[in-house]
ZAMARGU-4260 file (C-alpha; in steps of 0.2 Angstrom, whole numbers, plus 5000, padded with zeros to 4 digits):
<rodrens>
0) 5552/5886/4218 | 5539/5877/4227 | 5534/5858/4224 | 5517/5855/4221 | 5511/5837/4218
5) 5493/5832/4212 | 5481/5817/4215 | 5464/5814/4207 | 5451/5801/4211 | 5437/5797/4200
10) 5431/5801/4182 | 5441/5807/4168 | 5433/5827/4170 | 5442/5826/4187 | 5459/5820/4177
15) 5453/5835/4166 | 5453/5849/4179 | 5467/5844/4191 | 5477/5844/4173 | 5472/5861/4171
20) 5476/5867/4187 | 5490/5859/4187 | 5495/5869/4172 | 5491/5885/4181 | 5503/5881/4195
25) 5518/5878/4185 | 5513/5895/4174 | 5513/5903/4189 | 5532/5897/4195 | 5528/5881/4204
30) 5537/5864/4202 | 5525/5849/4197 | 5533/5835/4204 | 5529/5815/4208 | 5516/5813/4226
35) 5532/5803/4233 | 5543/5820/4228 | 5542/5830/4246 | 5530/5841/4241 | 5529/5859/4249
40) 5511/5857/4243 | 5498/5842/4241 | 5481/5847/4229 | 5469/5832/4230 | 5456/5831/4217
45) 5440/5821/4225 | 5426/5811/4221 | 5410/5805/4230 | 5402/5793/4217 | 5404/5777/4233
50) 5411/5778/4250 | 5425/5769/4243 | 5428/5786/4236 | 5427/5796/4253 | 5439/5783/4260
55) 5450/5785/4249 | 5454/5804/4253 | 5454/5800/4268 | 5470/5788/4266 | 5477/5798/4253
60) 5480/5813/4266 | 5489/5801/4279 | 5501/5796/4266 | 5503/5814/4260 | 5507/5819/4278
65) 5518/5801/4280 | 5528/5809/4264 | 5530/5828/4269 | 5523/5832/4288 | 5524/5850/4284
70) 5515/5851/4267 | 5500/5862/4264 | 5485/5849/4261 | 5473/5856/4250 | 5456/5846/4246
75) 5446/5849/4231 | 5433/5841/4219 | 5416/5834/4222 | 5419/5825/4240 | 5425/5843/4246
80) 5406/5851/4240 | 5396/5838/4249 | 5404/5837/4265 | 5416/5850/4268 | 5415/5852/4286
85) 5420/5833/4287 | 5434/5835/4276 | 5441/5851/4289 | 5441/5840/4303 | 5452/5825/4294
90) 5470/5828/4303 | 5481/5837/4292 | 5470/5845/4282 | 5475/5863/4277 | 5461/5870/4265
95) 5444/5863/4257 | 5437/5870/4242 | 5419/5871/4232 | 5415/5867/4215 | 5416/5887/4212
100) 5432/5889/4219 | 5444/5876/4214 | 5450/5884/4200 | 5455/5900/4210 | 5469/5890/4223
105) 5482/5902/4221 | 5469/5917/4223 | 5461/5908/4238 | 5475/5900/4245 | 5489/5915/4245
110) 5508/5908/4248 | 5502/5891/4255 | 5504/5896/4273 | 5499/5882/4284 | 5484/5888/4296
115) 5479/5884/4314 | 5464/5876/4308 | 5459/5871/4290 | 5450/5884/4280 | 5433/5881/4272
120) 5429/5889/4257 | 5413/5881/4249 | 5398/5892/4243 | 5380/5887/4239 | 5379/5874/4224
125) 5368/5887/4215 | 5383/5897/4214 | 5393/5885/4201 | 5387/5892/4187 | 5404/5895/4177
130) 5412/5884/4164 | 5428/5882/4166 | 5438/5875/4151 | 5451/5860/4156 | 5458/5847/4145
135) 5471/5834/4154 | 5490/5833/4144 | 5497/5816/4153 | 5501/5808/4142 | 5507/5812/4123
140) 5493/5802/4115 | 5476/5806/4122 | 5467/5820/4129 | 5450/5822/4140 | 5442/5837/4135
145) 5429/5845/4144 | 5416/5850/4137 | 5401/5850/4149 | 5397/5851/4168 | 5385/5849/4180
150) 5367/5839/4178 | 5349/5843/4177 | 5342/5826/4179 | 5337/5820/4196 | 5340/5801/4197
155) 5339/5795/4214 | 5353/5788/4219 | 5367/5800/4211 | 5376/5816/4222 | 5383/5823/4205
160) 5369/5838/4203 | 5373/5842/4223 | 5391/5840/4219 | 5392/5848/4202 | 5379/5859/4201
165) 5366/5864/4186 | 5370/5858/4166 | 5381/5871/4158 | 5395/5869/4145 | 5406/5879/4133
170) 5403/5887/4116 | 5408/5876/4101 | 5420/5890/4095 | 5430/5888/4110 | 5429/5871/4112
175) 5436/5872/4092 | 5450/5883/4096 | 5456/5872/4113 | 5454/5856/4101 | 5468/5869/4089
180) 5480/5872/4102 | 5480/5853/4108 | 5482/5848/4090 | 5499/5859/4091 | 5506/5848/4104
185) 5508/5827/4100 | 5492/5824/4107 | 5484/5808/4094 | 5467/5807/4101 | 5455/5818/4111
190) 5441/5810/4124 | 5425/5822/4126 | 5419/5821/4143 | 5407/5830/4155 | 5395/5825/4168
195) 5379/5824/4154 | 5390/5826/4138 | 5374/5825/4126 | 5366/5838/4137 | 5380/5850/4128
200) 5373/5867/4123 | 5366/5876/4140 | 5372/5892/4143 | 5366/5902/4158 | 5351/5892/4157
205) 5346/5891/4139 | 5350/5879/4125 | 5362/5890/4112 | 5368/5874/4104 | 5366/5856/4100
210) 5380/5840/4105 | 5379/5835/4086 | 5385/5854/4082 | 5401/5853/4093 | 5405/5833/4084
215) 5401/5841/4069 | 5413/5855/4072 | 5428/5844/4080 | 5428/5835/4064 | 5435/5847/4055
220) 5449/5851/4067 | 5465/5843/4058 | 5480/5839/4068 | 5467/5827/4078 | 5467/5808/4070
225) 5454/5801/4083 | 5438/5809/4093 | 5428/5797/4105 | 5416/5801/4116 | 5416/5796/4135
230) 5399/5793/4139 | 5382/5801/4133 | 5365/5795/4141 | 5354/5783/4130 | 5342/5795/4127
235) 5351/5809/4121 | 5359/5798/4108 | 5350/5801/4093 | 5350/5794/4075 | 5357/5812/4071
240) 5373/5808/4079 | 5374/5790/4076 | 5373/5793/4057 | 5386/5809/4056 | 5397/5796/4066
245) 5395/5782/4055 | 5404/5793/4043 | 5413/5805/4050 | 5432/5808/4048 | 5438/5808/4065
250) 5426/5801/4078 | 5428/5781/4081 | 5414/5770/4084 | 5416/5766/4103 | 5400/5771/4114
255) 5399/5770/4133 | 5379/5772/4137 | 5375/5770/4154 | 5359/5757/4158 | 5361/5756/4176
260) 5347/5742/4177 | 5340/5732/4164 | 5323/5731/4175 | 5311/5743/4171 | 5303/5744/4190
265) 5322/5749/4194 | 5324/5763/4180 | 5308/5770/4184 | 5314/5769/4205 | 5328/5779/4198
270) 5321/5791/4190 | 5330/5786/4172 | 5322/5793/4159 | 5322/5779/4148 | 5316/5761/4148
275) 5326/5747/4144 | 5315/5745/4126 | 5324/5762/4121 | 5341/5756/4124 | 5338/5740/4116
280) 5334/5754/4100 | 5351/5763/4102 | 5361/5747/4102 | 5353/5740/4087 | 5357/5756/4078
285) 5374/5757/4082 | 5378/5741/4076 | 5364/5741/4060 | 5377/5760/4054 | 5392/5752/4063
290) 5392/5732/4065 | 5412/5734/4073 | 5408/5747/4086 | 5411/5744/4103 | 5398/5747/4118
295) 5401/5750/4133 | 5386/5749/4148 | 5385/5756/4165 | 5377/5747/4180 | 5372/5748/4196
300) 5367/5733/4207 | 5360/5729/4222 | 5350/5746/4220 | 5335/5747/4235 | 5321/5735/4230
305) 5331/5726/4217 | 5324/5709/4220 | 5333/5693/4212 | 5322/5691/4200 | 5326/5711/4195
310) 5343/5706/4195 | 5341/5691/4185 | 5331/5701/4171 | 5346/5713/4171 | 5357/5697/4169
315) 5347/5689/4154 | 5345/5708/4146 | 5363/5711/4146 | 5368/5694/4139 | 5357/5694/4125
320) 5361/5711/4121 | 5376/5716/4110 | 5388/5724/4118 | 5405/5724/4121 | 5409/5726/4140
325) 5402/5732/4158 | 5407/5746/4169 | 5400/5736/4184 | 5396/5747/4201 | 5390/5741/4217
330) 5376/5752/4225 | 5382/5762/4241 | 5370/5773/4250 | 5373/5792/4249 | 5369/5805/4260
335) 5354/5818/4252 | 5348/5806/4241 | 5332/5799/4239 | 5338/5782/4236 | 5347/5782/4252
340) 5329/5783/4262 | 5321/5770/4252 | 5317/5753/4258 | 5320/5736/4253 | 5340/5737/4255
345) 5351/5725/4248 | 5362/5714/4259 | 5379/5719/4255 | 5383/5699/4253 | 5368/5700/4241
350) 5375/5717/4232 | 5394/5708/4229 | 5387/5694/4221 | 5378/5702/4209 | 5393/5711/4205
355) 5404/5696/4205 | 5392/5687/4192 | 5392/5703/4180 | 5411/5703/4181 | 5410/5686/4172
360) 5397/5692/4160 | 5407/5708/4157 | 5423/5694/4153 | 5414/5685/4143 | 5405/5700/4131
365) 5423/5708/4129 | 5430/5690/4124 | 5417/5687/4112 | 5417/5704/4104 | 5436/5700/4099
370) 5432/5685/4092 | 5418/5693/4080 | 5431/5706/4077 | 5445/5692/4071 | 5451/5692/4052
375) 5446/5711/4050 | 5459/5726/4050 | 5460/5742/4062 | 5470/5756/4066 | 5480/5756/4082
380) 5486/5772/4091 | 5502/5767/4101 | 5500/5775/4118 | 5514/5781/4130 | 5513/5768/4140
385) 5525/5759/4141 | 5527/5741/4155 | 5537/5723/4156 | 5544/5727/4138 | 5526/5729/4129
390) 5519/5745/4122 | 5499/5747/4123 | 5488/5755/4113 | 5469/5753/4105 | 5461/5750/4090
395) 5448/5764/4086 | 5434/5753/4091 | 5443/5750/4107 | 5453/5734/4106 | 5467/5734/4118
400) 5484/5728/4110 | 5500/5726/4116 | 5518/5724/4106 | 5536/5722/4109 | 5541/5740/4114
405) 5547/5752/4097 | 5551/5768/4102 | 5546/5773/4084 | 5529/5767/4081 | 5524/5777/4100
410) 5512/5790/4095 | 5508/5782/4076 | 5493/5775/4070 | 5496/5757/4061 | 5485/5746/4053
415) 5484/5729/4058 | 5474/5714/4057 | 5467/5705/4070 | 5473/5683/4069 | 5470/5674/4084
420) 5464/5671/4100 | 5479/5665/4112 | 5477/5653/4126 | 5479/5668/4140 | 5468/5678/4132
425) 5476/5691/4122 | 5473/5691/4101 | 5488/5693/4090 | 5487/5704/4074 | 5498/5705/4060
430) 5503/5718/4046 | 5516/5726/4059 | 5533/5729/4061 | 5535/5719/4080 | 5521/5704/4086
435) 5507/5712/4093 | 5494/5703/4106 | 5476/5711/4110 | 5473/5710/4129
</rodrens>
């Protein structure tokens, strides 16, 4: 029986798909074991989002051959569309595969035979047209479920459309039926997540069905206690959804809604389509249904021609707005894009203090959204992870908590209330069987 060992860089679809394949090698007689395990076979799952992203393969397969000097080195995922010539010519590299034929390895790739020279195989973008349903099982407590791919939208700095390839997704009935099977395992919680999640409904091209059908559906799905979704674009996120959330049964109140800039010069430079007045709208909506829901935001800095007063306008926008955290990402230049050509570059010393001063605000937003959240009760989903003694898990509006390790409450929902505010940081509740502290 072969080993076969996995790695995947980048967003929770990727986790998704190299779950899913992973699946498929052990159905098909292959050992999953650890990276550090002696593989007879490495399958690493890439991403191109930043050149942090690129060099990162790039280390991963010296380790891989550091670990097993004769193990078959097979690259895949979104670093592997873009630039898979680049990829062949890394030493050690055994395979490369496109977006269409990552999920066909074993058909592609034959009894893992290590060639003279790597094999390519990597068609036309225009020819990843297939959805191919994935969900991720690595833990017992929550699942990424896939339910779109690809993106239609143009904006100027972002290789996913070259990488991914057009918007397509799954039918709600299958979606349903895969949300059936994972509610059969001890799986707690699903994550939807796709490239364009509110874009859901395109099927070879036409729109056959609507995001709020799918939520709508997956609410009905029992075995499931929580549903949240990973990110959906500001505009796509209409009232419709917000108010079906606001009551549904199963889907939390925790957004992640990329802004990217809170300038509208920069949005327009790249090509979002929306201004910073809409997403002001969707905020104040979200808290007007749902006044304990958490927000997430997206952005970029140090995008070309983003002066400091256009950084300062994102700064003063963010601060005043009510959110709950920051995704913070530093532009990096990528090939094929139109950003990439544009002028007015950022220093990089410019571009890492931006980042730097957003860190802080993003510190600051999450500390303050604990504090307005003290003296109320939630629901926390004990997750299987398990560190120092302390178990982890979240509230359904995304409040990390941590407690004295209890084999029995790992996988249970418990209601707690939220007390005070330590001196490191971290909030303790009450209402439990062990002392919890929020982190």
């Amino acid at each position: 029986m072969k080993k076969v060992a996995f790695y995947t860089l980048g967003c929770k679809l990727n986790y998704s798909e190299t779950s899913t394949i992973a699946r498929k090698f052990e159905e098909s007689g292959y050992r999953k074991v650890e990276f550090t395990d002696s593989p007879d076979i490495f399958i690493i799952n890439t991403c191109s989002v930043t050149e942090n992203a690129d060099k990162k393969c790039h280390k991963i397969v010296r380790e891989a051959r550091a670990i097993s000097p004769n193990a078959y080195v097979a690259i895949i995922g979104c670093y592997a569309q873009l630039k898979p010539k680049e990829i062949s010519e890394i030493p050690g590299v055994d395979a490369v595969l496109g977006a269409s034929e990552k999920f066909r390895l074993m058909e592609l790739l034959d009894g893992f035979v290590r060639p003279e020279q790597a094999q390519v195989f990597n068609s036309e973008i225009e020819k990843a047209s297939t959805f191919n349903t994935s969900y991720s099982l690595f833990d017992r407590t929550r699942t990424f479920l896939k339910v779109q791919d690809g993106c239609d939208y143009s904006c100027t700095f972002c290789t996913i459309p070259l990488a991914r390839g057009n918007s397509r997704s799954d039918r709600v009935e299958n979606i349903v039926k895969t949300a059936q099977e994972i509610a059969l395992t001890e799986v707690k919680e699903i994550v939807l997540t796709g490239v364009n999640t509110g874009d859901f409904g395109l099927q070879d091209g036409v729109r056959k069905e609507r995001f709020i059908d799918l939520i709508k559906a997956l609410d009905e799905v029992s075995g499931i206690e929580r549903f949240r979704v990973s990110s959906i674009e500001p505009n796509l996120l209409n009232d419709e959804i917000l108010e079906f959330i606001a009551t549904s049964k199963r889907f939390v109140p925790h957004f992640h809604i990329p802004l990217q800039s809170g300038s509208n010069k920069i949005l327009k430079l790249m090509r979002r389509r929306y201004l910073r007045e809409l997403y002001t709208a969707r905020v104040e909506k979200i808290k007007s249904l749902m006044p304990h829901a958490c927000i997430g935001v997206d952005v970029i800095v140090g995008f070309p021609g983003e002066t400091q007063d256009d950084f300062l306008e994102t700064y003063q926008f963010l601060n005043e707005l009510n959110i709950s955290y920051l995704h913070v990402f530093t532009y990096s230049e990528r090939e094929n894009t139109v950003a990439a050509d544009m002028p007015d570059s950022v220093p990089i010393k410019d571009r890492n203090e931006r980042s730097r001063m957003l860190h802080i605000l993003s510190d600051k937003k999450r500390r303050a959204f604990y504090e307005a959240n003290l003296g109320q009760e939630f629901n926390v989903l004990f997750e299987n992870d398990v560190r120092d003694g302390l178990m982890y898990g979240f509230t359904e509006n995304y409040i990390r908590v941590s407690a004295k390790y209890d084999p029995v409450l790992i996988n249970e929902l418990k209601n707690t209330k939220l007390q005070s505010i330590t001196e490191d940081g971290t909030v303790s509740v009450s209402e439990v069987e062990t002392p919890i502290l929020i982190h």
